[in-house]
Steps between C-alpha positions, in 0.01 A plus 500: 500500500408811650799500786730466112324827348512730777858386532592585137322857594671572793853388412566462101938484588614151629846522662741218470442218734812548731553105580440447109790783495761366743547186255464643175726483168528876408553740837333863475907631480566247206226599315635836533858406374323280239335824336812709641787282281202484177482863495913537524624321269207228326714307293731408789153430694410252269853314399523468938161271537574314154822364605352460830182301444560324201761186410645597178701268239669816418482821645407805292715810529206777365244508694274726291516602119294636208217777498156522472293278430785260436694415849710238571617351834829306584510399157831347521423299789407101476273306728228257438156558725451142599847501652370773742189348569598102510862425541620705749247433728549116502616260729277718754190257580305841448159478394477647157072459392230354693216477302146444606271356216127625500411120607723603808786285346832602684850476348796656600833555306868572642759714341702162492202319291364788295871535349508104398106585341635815292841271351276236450251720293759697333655217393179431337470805309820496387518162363208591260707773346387846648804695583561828579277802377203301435189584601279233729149568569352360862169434544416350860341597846737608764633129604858393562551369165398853346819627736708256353412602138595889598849365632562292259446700234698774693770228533585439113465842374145463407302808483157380696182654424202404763176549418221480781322197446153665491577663191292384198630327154490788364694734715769180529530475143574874458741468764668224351549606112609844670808369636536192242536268778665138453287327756283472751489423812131381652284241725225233443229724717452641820229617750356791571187541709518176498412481093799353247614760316620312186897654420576313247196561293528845525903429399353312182253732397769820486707243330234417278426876372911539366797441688734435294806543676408244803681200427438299877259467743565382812223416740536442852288234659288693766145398493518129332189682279507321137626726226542506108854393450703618177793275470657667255562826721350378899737376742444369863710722758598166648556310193801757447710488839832325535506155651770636712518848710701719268699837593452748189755775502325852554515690149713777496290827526610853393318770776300590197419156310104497564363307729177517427184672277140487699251648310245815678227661293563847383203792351518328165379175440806269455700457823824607635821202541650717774879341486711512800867391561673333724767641726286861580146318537678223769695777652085721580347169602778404742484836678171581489388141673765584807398890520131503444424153592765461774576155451645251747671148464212366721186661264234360329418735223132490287484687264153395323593601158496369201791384356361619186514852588839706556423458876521141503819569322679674725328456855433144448806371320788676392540774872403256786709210322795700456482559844483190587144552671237231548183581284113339518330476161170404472322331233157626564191744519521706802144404603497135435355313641417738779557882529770471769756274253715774511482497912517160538870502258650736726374325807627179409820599329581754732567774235689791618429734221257558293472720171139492324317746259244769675209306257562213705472628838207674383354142376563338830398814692157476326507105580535540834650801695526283853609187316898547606379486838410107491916448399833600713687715244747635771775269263465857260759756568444729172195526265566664132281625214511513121358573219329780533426770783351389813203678626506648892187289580697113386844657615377513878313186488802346348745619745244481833308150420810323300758656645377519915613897460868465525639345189624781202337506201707553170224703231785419179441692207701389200419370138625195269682761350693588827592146572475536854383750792535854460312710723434325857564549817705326722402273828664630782580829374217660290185659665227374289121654384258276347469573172855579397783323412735783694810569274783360253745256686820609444677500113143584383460860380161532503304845435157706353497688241209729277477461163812717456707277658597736842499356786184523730576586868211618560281233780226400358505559154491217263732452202683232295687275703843461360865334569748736452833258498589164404509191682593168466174284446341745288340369186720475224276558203190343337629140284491618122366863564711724555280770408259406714709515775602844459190652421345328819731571786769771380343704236249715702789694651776427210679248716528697817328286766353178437126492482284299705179583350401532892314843636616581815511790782725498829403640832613741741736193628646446180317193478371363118125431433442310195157653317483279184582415191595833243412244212253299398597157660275367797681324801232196590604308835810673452525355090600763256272457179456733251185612358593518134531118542173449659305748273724314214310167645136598505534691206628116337128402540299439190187751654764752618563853338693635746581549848693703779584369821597715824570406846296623858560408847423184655456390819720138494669518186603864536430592127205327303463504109165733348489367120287721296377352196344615121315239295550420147164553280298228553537381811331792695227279615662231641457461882785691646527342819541162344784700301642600774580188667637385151676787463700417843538167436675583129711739716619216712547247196744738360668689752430317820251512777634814681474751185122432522260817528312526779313700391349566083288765352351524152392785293483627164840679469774587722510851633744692243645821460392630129841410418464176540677436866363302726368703846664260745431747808153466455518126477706505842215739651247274389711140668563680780148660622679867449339793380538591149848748530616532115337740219214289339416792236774356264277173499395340178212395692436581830182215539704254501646575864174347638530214332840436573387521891266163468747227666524159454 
């Protein structure tokens, strides 16, 4: 690794690779004309790629309408999602999934069959009654049938809602009541690590603590593990389907009928059903996976997402299908059985592009930084991160031991809010420096501002990174709080720009450096959780009195969680290491396993202003190894600072 250090020293810009550049979808002049036309005339910008890229039912004639923070986009327009991502792409033979199981199962999926699975399935669903507007919880691993679901769903009018399947009963029960959802959608089991993870239960237990509105279940059969079955309200996924291949007629969709709510933790405790809709959010997926990801009829296209996060939504699903790109799923832990799984897929599948999350190359860095060697990867043409930023050090090991030092990578910054990229550069075109994710594609109106709200064009200095015009696939509110909404991404600036709770600066290139989160949410593996609903968890324990959580750097997962923890009376004594481990594990029972602290402290009181505030800069000195910075004099108790520094 030291030939990859004293490179990243002695050359931080990477130019474009020029073959890379002769073939690719966006030209240095079009991206040019691209940001030209936007900044001429963006409403005419827009309405050209909407007609362009997607097949409408009816075509709108306004492109843009409303005002902050209420837009609306091609409202009077008609189209149904699954028509852009299924039916005009059949009759093809195309490749639509392959999916690789963590048993090393392979199954692959055309365009031609996928289309018969989603009839088939909405069929289904619509012959037990769910029609438009309802709400349909899914609750699976990233498998074919989980696709299906999504497009289904998306094909009656449904309004999907997936929630990641390592989310506890808690969290899915939350989730659930929030949006009053008619069914759900699950599996038997699956594997992870090679270890069942039990769906179902989990399903039953959320069900079990008050769901009142849930009137179906439907489990797919994945695992063949045995499971409590409720015939009054189960139902077998097969047990449902038509004995005969049936054609269901796409709903009719306004632009702005939802498509879907998928729920991201916020600084309060209860989280956020971010609710997107459906002609803007297909229009940002569709151009963002042929700009930034340059995608081919001939690609293979992993992302290793999640379907459960927006990601998976729109990088998995809804953009490569609607391009009628081939895309590998896989069902698995990226280090089982061996470290190199993730090698091995893209040897053996020859994947052309790849888009991961910086804590994951920094896992299978630590795992084995010569490990690529043993595989050919020369299949990859373009690498891509998300999630989070990507540190200089995993950046040029990504792009020199993954990538054989020629193919582009794509550092995407962007938020469930967003719907899709925002700030990226492009392959082919965009000079790149580990560490940034360059500057807004075109249509985004990205900028910094102070506290004031003025612009910042000053390099280096950091400010609030903020959008300063619509776009289509922006959020379109929070489901039932409205207030919410406004107060968390409008009100700051009284509906001037659109707040991304992001810090940011830009360099002397113009280029955007994300520098964290201006709230108190903590991005872990590139998953948003908010500490209110952590602390909100420990503090749920019998022994707990209270408890603030903050974030500090990490070396794989990017950010790590610091719980620090008061007792109530009475349990002083108990053996706080055994706590601790308890304490984690109650975290994971109702939350899930990747809100659990790393690391916990105990003392007597939390440090508090005489006022009664709690001194959260101190408590991010203290995670972090930092030197006390804030005033301590307006302490209630100043002792307690060593205690707080004894970590569990």
């Amino acid at each position: 690794m030291k030939n990859i250090e004293s490179s990243l020293k002695e050359s931080r810009t990477y130019k474009p690779n020029p073959k890379f550049a002769s073939n690719s979808n966006v030209t240095k002049k079009q991206l040019d004309d691209l940001h030209k036309n936007y900044q001429n005339d963006s409403e005419q910008f827009w309405k050209d790629l909407a007609i362009n890229e997607i097949k409408w039912i009816k075509q709108f004639e306004t492109c843009c309408s409303g005002v902050a923070p209420y837009y609306k986009w091609f409202e009077d327009g008609e189209l149904n999602v699954t028509e852009n991502c299924l039916d005009r792409f059949i009759g093809r033979s195309k490749n639509a999934i392959i999916h690789i199981s963590e048993t090393n199962d392979k199954n692959i999926i055309t365009y031609d069959e996928l289309f018969v699975l989603v009839n088939n399935f909405s069929w289904a669903l619509q012959n037990l009654g769910l029609k438009k507007g309802d709400r349909v919880i899914i609750y699976m691993p990233t498998i074919p049938e989980s696709i299906i679901a999504v497009l289904s769903c998306a094909r009656l009018g449904l309004i999907h809602s997936v929630v990641f399947a390592g989310f506890s009963s808690e969290s899915l029960a939350n989730r659930i009541n929030d949006c009053e959802a008619k069914a759900i959608i699950t599996v038997d089991g699956f594997k992870r690590n090679g270890k069942l993870i039990q769906a179902k239960k989990t399903v039953d237990d959320a069900l079990a603590l008050g769901c009142k509105s849930v009137l179906k279940c439907i489990i797919f059969k994945h695992n063949g593990n045995r499971i409590a079955f409720n015939h009054s309200q189960d139902i077998w996924w097969d047990e449902i389907l038509p004995n005969k291949d049936k054609i269901v007629c796409p709903e009719k969709m306004s632009s702005e009928d939802l498509l879907f709510i998928l729920y991201t933790s916020g600084s309060t405790g209860k989280p956020k059903g971010i609710i997107h809709s459906t002609a803007g959010y297909l229009l940002n997926c569709i151009i963002t996976n042929k700009w930034v990801f340059d995608l081919k009829e001939e690609d293979i296209f992993w992302c290793t997402a999640d379907i459960g996060w927006i990601t998976g939504h729109s990088y998995v699903i809804y953009g490569p299908l609607a391009t009628g790109s081939t895309i590998l799923i896989y069902d698995g832990a990226p280090t089982y059985p061996k470290p190199d799984r993730f090698w091995r897929i893209i040897q053996d599948n020859k994947v052309t592009i790849f888009y991961t999350a910086p804590t994951a190359i920094r896992t299978l860095m630590k795992l084995g930084e010569n490990l690529p060697d043993n595989f050919n990867l020369e299949s990859l043409r373009l690498l891509g991160t998300v999630g989070e930023p990507i540190n200089p050090k995993a950046w040029v090991w990504y792009q020199t031991k993954i990538g054989n030092s020629a193919c582009p990578i794509v550092d995407t910054w962007w938020q469930t809010e967003t719907g899709a990229n925002m700030i990226a550069p492009l392959p082919g075109v965009t000079e790149t420096i580990p560490g940034t994710c360059t500057q807004a594609l075109p249509g985004i109106d990205a900028l910094i501002v102070d506290e004031k709200g003025n612009e910042i064009n000053k390099a280096n200095q950091g400010g609030y990174l903020v959008i300063r015009k619509p776009w289509p696939s922006m959020l379109r509110g929070i489901w039932g709080d409205k207030k919410r909404y406004q107060e968390t991404y409008w009100s700051k600036f009284k509906n001037k720009y659109y707040v991304t709770g992001d810090t940011a600066r830009k360099d002397k290139y113009g280029n955007i450096w994300i520098m964290g989160r201006a709230d108190d949410v903590v991005n872990i593996s590139g998953h948003r959780l908010g500490t209110m609903e952590i602390e909100s968890a420990i503090v749920s324990h019998d022994f707990v009195a209270e408890s603030a959580v903050v974030s500090y750097k990490h070396e794989i997962k990017g950010e790590a969680i610091h719980a620090f923890v008061t007792l109530k009376d009475g349990y002083s004594e108990v053996n706080k290491k055994e706590l601790a481990e308890k304490l984690r594990e109650w975290v994971k029972t109702k939350i899930g396993s990747i809100a659990k602290p790393d690391k916990i402290s105990f003392s007597n009181a939390l440090p508090k202003t005489r006022s009664g505030k709690i001194m959260r800069r101190l408590l991010r000195n203290i995670a972090r190894g930092e030197a006390i910075s804030s005033d301590t004099s307006t302490l209630e108790n100043e002792d307690i600072l060593k205690q707080l520094q004894n970590i569990l």
